[in-house]
LUMPA-573049 format. One record per residue (C-alpha): z negated, x negated, y negated. Coordinates in pm, whole numbers, plus 50000, padded with zeros to 5 digits. Layout:
<rs>
ZXY
...
</rs>
This chain:
<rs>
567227910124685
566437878824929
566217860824622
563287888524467
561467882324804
561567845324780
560357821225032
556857824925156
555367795424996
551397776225016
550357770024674
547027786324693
545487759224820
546497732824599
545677754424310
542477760124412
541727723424529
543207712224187
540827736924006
537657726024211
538737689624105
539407692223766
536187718123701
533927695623958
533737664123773
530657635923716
528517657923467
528527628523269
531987634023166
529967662322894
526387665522825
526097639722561
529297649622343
528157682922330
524447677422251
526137654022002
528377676021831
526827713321866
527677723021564
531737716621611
531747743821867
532477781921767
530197808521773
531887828822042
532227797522232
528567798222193
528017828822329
530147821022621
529037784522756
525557778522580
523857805822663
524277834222924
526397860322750
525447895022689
527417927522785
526957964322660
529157982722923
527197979023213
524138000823112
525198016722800
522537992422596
523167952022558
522007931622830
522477896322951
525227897023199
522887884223470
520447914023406
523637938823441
523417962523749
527297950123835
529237920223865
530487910523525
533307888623339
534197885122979
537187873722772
536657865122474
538827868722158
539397825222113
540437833522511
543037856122419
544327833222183
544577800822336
546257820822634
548747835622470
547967868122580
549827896622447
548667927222649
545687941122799
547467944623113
547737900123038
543607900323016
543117919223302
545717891523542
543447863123469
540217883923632
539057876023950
539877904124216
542357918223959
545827920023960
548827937223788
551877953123867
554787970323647
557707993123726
559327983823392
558108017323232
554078015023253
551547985823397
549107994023690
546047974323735
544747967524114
541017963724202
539957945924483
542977956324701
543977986224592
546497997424348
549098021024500
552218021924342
552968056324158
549228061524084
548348061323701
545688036723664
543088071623702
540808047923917
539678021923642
537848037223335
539398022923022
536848023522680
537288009722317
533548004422163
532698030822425
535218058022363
537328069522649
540978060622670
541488080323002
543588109522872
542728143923003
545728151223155
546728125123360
543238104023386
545808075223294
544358039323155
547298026522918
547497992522959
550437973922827
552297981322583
551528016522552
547418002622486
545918020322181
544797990522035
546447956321956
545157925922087
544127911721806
542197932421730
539847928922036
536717909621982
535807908022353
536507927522682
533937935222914
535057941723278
532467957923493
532977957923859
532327986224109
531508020724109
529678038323744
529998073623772
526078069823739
526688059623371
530218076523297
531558099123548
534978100623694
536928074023703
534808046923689
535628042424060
536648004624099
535587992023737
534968001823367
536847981423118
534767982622758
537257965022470
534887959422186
536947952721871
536437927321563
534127941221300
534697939720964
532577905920889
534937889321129
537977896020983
536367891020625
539757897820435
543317904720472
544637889320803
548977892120815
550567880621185
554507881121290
556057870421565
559267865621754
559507862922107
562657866422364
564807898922442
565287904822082
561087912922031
559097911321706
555757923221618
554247929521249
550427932221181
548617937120861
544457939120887
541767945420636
538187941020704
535327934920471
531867943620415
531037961620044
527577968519918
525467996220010
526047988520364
529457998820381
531887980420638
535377990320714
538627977220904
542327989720853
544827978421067
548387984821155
551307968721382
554627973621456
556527965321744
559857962721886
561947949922183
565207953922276
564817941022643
566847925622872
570087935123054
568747937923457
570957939123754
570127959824033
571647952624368
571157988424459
574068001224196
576307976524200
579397993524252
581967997623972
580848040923921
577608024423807
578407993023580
578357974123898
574487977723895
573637964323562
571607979923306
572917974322973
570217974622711
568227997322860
564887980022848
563977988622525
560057991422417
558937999722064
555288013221969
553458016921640
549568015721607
546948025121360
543468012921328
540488018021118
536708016021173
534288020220924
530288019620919
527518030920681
524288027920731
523668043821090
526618064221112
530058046121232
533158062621228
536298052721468
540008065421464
543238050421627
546558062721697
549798045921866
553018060621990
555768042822252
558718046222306
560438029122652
563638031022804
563748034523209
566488012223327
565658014223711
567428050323769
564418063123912
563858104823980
567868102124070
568448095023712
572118086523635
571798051123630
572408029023298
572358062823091
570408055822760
569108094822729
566218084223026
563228070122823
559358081622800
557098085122514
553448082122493
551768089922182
547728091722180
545098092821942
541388100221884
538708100121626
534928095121700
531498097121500
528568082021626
524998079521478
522908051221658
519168050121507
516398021621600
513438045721612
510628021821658
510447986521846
510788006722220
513018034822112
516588039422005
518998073722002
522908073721970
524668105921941
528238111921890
531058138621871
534748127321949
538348143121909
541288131622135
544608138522149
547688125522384
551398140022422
553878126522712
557568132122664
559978122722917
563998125522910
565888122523203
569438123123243
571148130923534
574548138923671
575018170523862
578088194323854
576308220823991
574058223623717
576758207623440
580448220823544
581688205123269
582688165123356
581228139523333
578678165323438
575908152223300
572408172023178
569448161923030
565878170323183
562648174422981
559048166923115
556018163622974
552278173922905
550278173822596
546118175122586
543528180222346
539988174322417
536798170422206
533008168522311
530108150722211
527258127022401
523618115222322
521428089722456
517518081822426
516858044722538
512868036322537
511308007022683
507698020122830
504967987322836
506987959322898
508787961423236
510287993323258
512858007823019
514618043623066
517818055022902
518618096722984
521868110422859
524268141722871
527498142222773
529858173322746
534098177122712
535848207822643
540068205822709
541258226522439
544998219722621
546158211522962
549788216722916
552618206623120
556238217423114
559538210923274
563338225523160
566778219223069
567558221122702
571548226522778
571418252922933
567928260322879
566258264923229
562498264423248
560928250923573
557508247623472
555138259623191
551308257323258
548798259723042
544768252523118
541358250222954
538978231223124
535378216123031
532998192823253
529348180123180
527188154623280
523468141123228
522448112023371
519698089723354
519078048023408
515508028823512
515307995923454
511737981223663
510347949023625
508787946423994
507807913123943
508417880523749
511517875923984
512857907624071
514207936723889
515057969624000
517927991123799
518688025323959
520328057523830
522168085423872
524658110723725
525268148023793
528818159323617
530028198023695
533418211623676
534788242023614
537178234823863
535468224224202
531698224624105
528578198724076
528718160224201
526208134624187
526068098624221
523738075024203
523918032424127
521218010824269
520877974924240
518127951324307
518307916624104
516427882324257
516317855624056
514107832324257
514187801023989
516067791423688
519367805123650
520297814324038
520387850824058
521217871424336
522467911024322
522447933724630
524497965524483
525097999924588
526698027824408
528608060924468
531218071224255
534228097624230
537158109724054
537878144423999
541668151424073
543668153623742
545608188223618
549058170723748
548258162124014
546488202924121
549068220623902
552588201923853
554958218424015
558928219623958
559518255824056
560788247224425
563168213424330
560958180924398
557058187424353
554758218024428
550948223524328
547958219724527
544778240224325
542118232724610
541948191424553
538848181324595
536938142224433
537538113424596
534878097024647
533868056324693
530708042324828
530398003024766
528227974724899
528117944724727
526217911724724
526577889424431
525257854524362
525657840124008
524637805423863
524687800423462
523527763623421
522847747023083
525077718023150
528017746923130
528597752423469
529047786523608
529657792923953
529557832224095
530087842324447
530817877324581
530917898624907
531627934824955
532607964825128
533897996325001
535008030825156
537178058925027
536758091625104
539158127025017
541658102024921
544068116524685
547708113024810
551068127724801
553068134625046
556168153025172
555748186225315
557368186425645
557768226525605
559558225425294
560208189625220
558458191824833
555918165924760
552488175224711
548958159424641
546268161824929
542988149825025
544018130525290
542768095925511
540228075825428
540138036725321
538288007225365
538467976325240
536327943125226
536497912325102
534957880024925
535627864224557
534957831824424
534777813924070
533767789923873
534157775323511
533047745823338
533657732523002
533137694422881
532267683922534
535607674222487
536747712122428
538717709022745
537437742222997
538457751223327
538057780423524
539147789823918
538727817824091
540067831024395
539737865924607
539907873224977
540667908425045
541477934625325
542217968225244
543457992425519
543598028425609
541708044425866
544338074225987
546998046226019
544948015126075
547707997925871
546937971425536
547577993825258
550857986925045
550917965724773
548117946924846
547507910524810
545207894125105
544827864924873
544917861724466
544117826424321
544067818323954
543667789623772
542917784323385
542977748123171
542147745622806
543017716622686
542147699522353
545427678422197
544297670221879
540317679521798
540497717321722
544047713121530
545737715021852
545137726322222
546757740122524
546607768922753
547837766623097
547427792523348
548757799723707
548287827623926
549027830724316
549517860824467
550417867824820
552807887424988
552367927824964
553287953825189
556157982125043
555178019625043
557428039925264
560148051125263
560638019725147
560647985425360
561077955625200
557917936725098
557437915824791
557087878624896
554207858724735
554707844124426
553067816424184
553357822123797
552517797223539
552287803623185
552087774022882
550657782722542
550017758922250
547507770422004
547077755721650
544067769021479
544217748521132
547397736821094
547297741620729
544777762120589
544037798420673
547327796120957
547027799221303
550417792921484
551307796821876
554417789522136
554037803422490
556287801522779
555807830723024
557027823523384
557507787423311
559667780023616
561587810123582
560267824323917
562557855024032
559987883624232
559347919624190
556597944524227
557047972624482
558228002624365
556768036924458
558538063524608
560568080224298
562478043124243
565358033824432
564597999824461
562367984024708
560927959424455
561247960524026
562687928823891
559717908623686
560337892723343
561797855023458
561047826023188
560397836922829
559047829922518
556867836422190
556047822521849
553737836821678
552207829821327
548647849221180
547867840420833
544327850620680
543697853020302
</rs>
């Protein structure tokens, strides 16, 4: 365990001095080669460093990312590439602000401080080409593995910071996260990938896209993916009754995804579906330990029809109806005579939930004169299922069968003002009503100064909530672990920021951040001190602040660098303590460098994070840790392949995440050094 903690070590600084050097250089060291030799670069490398890029996200219409009512960042698709990036969960690291931590079963993405362990991810809204991914049941953004989509097939990802009820309701708390995928002229053909990687992994993709006559467009994709993990020890079972605390191939993770989008005309129709499969190896619930029985499965999927029609030169309309489906099954195993009299006394236990939702939104966009533009919306969501159950198959024992129907609606509206030449006003506001607590509104305002060139200067505020999810007002165990709490009400966040953002033509960016945020009705679970069973409460209050920092520059050379770094302090009022598992300092630093022209390049990335507090009952705290990651990226190696190597965790760095209450251990044992190869071919 001393070793998981490691020693307390001062890296930050020299990664963040070695990023200011190496992004700060003589502007001389670019200009020319790249007014030279404009037409060598990409087109999404166009978007990105020659001209301020756009984002959709933000105000439900494209926008430059300047204009946006938020603070903005985008990762491109050539990004994801040269990185080596394999999940979403991967994308979301590199962000400023952002970091991510796993409990070997599911990833959890932190905002700006806060990202308790346990929670489901229900405070970030998660959208693919503006669907929801949220499922209705747990409000849960799947982000690694388990992610509907693969990565490949993302074209961008937009990451919008701070609160957007305004726009989308709950959960758009700390951020919205918009993946737009590849269309069909991208991929232009039939696109195979494979790769190997270590613990025993592989992953298979096949992808059609390609654009017919009449107007027709369509993509098909599929990929298949499996790992057989790694044997972990855990210090906390080492004794012989246990395997002496190792888990023997218990770290399994296999999924299977479908794709397929196609268009016509004005209409544009989008399905998916995935299912995972992952074995729990860290005995958590009480689970026997190293018993191959305990494993989860996610499987989710969704269809969605949308109809977006340029009316005139000021007006456009989108309307669409959607269908989603997600079912969680969980096995644990435990070992309990009293329940199993026959030795070794072991029983399986079944939990799960399944959901089915459908609805439909519009949206009217018009731009009145020239300097003011108003978008007005409604959307609607009927849950067809809330289920969630709990038994014993042998003997069959039945602790919990619920069933729900729920529905929520929203309208909202957006006003964009041109108040003058240099400053824009963007304010709006959402009313959503539940069947289950009633109305809420929140509003967004922002006021954008951009006094000359390309300086611009946000001063933000926005209200947003999330409505508590059916497990955690209904899931209860009939008396064992977990009881029910019906009369949850939102949480709710009020933020303040300040942003200041500089897009230069000579490729420099530089953005600079300040805020402060406060939580209200907190959701949390806690023990009942009358009967010891865990429930969910509106309890304490939180408030955080803190400052980010980044900046990026690319030379003409195709070498790009990028360093950002966040200051944090998140802390709860009824305790006055730092809340757990959060960072007071993240620092992240990102080199492309060209090898060879455009044949060759490489991707090297490091990350600090500092130490985190546990969550009780636990104690220990994770130490802070540096991670480095190498990828080499050959675009044209022969014609039509693209080939990769990354090393993950380059110097095999040994640290852990803290583990919420239901694990055992104080900290979950991270992936140490690894590897990938990976080859896409493209007919």
């Amino acid at each position: 365990m001393d070793r998981m903690n490691g020693k307390k070590r001062k890296p930050s600084r020299r990664i963040v001095l070695l990023g200011l050097l190496c992004i700060a250089l003589p502007a001389g060291f670019n200009s020319p080669a790249i007014a030279a030799h404009p037409a060598a670069r990409s087109d999404e490398e166009t978007m990105i460093f020659g001209e301020i890029p756009s984002v959709v996200g933000a105000s439900k219409y494209e926008q430059k990312v300047t204009e946006a009512p938020s603070s903005v960042s985008i990762v491109t698709s050539a990004e994801i590439k040269k990185y080596g990036y394999r999940t979403l969960a991967d994308i979301l690291r590199r962000l400023r602000g952002f970091y991510v931590t796993d409990d070997r079963n599911y990833s959890y993405v932190g905002v700006r401080g806060f990202n308790r362990p346990g929670d489901y991810n229900t405070r970030v809204l998660l959208l693919v080409d503006g669907h929801r991914i949220n499922d209705a049941l747990y409000e849960q953004a799947y982000i690694g593995t388990d992610f509907i989509l693969d990565v490949d097939l993302i074209d961008r990802v937009e990451v919008i910071r701070g609160p957007s009820s305004s726009l989308y309701g709950s959960s758009a708390f700390f951020a919205v996260v918009n993946v737009i995928t590849r269309r069909a002229r991208n991929l232009d053909g039939l696109e195979i990938s494979g790769e190997a990687a270590s613990f025993d992994t592989t992953r298979w993709r096949a992808s059609y896209g390609n654009r017919f006559g009449g107007g027709l467009e369509a993509v098909l994709s599929g990929t298949h993916y499996e790992s057989k993990g790694q044997n972990l020890f855990f210090p906390e079972f080492d004794d012989p009754a246990t395997n002496n605390g190792v888990a023997e191939k218990k770290d399994g993770d296999r999924f299977k995804s479908l794709f397929s989008n196609v268009s016509f005309g004005d209409f544009n129709l989008q399905a998916a579906y995935s299912t995972r499969e992952k074995g729990i190896p860290t005995g958590s619930y009480g689970t026997a330990f190293n018993d191959p029985r305990t494993r989860t499965t996610d499987e989710r999927y969704y269809a969605d029809l949308k109809y977006e029609r340029v009316i005139d030169a000021r007006t456009s309309f989108m309307g669409r109806i959607f269908y989603d489906w997600y079912r969680y099954d969980g096995d644990y195993a435990y070992r309990d005579d009293t329940v199993n009299p026959v030795p070794p006394f072991f029983y399986l236990n079944r939990d799960g939930g399944k959901a089915e939702w459908a609805g439909g939104e519009f949206k009217l966009s018009r731009r009145m004169r020239d300097r003011h533009r108003l978008t007005v919306g409604a959307e609607y969501r009927y849950a067809l299922h809330l289920d969630q159950f709990n038994f014993n198959p042998d003997p069959f024992t039945q602790a919990l069968d619920d069933k729900r129907r729920d529905d929520n609606w929203g309208i909202y509206f957006q006003d964009e003002v041109v108040l003058a030449k240099t400053l824009v006003l963007n304010a709006g506001a959402r009313h959503d009503r539940y069947g289950r607590f009633g109305g809420t509104f929140n509003p967004r305002v922002a006021l954008i100064y951009n006094p000359s060139g390309n300086w611009f200067l946000k001063f933000l505020y926005g209200r947003a909530f999330r409505a508590p999810n059916a497990y955690e007002l209904y899931y209860s165990d009939g008396g064992v672990t977990q009881k029910s709490n019906p009369g949850l009400r939102p949480e709710v966040i009020r933020t303040y920021e300040i942003v200041f953002e500089n897009y230069t033509a000579d490729h420099y960016r530089v953005v600079a951040a300040g805020y402060f945020y406060r939580i209200d009705n907190l959701v949390s679970q806690q023990e009942d001190p009358a009967d010891g069973l865990t429930v969910f409460r509106n309890a304490g209050e939180v408030r955080a602040k803190g400052i980010e920092f980044a900046l990026e520059r690319k030379w003409g050379s195709g070498l790009e660098g990028r360093v950002n770094y966040a200051l944090q302090k998140t802390r709860t009022s009824d305790t006055g303590t730092d809340l757990s598992n959060s960072p007071r300092h993240l620092a992240k630093l990102n080199l492309l460098v060209p090898l060879a022209g455009e044949k060759l390049s490489a991707g090297m990335e490091v990350r600090y994070m500092s130490k985190r507090s546990p969550t009780p009952p636990h104690t220990t705290p994770a130490g802070a840790v540096t991670v480095a990651n190498v990828t080499l990226f050959s675009a044209r190696l022969v014609k039509g392949l693209a080939v990769s190597g990354s090393v993950y965790n380059l110097f095999d760095k040994e640290y852990g995440d803290p583990a919420a209450v239901e694990h055992p251990e104080a900290l979950i044992p991270q992936d140490g050094r690894n590897y990938r190869l990976k080859f896409t071919y493209k007919y």
